[in-house]
C-alpha positions, 0 to 999 in steps of 0.5 A: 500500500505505501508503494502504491501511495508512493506512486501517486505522489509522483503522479501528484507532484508531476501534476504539479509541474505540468502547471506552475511548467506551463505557467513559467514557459509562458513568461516571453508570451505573458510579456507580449501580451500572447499568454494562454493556458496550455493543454498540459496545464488544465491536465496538471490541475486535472491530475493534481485534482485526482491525484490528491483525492487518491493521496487522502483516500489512502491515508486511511487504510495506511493508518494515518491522521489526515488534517481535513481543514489543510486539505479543505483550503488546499482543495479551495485553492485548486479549485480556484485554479480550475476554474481561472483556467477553464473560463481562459483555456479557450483564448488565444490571450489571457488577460495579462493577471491569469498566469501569474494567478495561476502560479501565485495559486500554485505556488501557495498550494505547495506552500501549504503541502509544505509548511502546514503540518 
């Protein structure tokens, strides 16, 4: 079960990549005003999503406390990244606040995974 457990963080934290990723490459773009959400970034937040369900799920039959207020504003915070993204994936230029949005949101989940224990 820890093997499996394991698996899906990797699987977690390469989701995580592909979105704050996709956000950095789009620094040049963001610039010239040609910023736009990538498909690797809605399957980033997509994977992180599942991903993160599958990582709370197991915790229970591993025998391990999970702190539900932590992973309430983690699940808050992706949402809001879901859905910046969803209602910008579409547009060949996202206003110029969306990505660094979408990585400041990113980077506070991280923080939160982190820090709060």
């Amino acid at each position: 079960m820890e093997i499996l457990k394991n698996l899906i963080l990797a699987l977690h934290i390469i989701g995580v990549v592909a979105l704050l990723g996709g956000v950095i490459y789009q620094i040049k773009p963001m610039r010239e005003g040609k910023g736009r959400i990538l498909p690797a970034m809605m399957h980033g937040a997509w994977t992180i999503l599942v991903t993160g369900f599958l990582l709370v799920g197991l915790q229970y039959p591993l025998g391990n406390d999970v702190n539900n207020v932590k992973i309430s504003v983690k699940l808050v915070v992706l949402i809001a990244i879901i859905v910046i993204a969803l209602f910008n994936r579409k547009r060949d230029a996202v206003a110029g606040w969306v990505l660094p949005t979408i990585g400041g949101l990113t980077v506070l989940n991280v923080v939160l995974a982190t820090v709060w224990r």
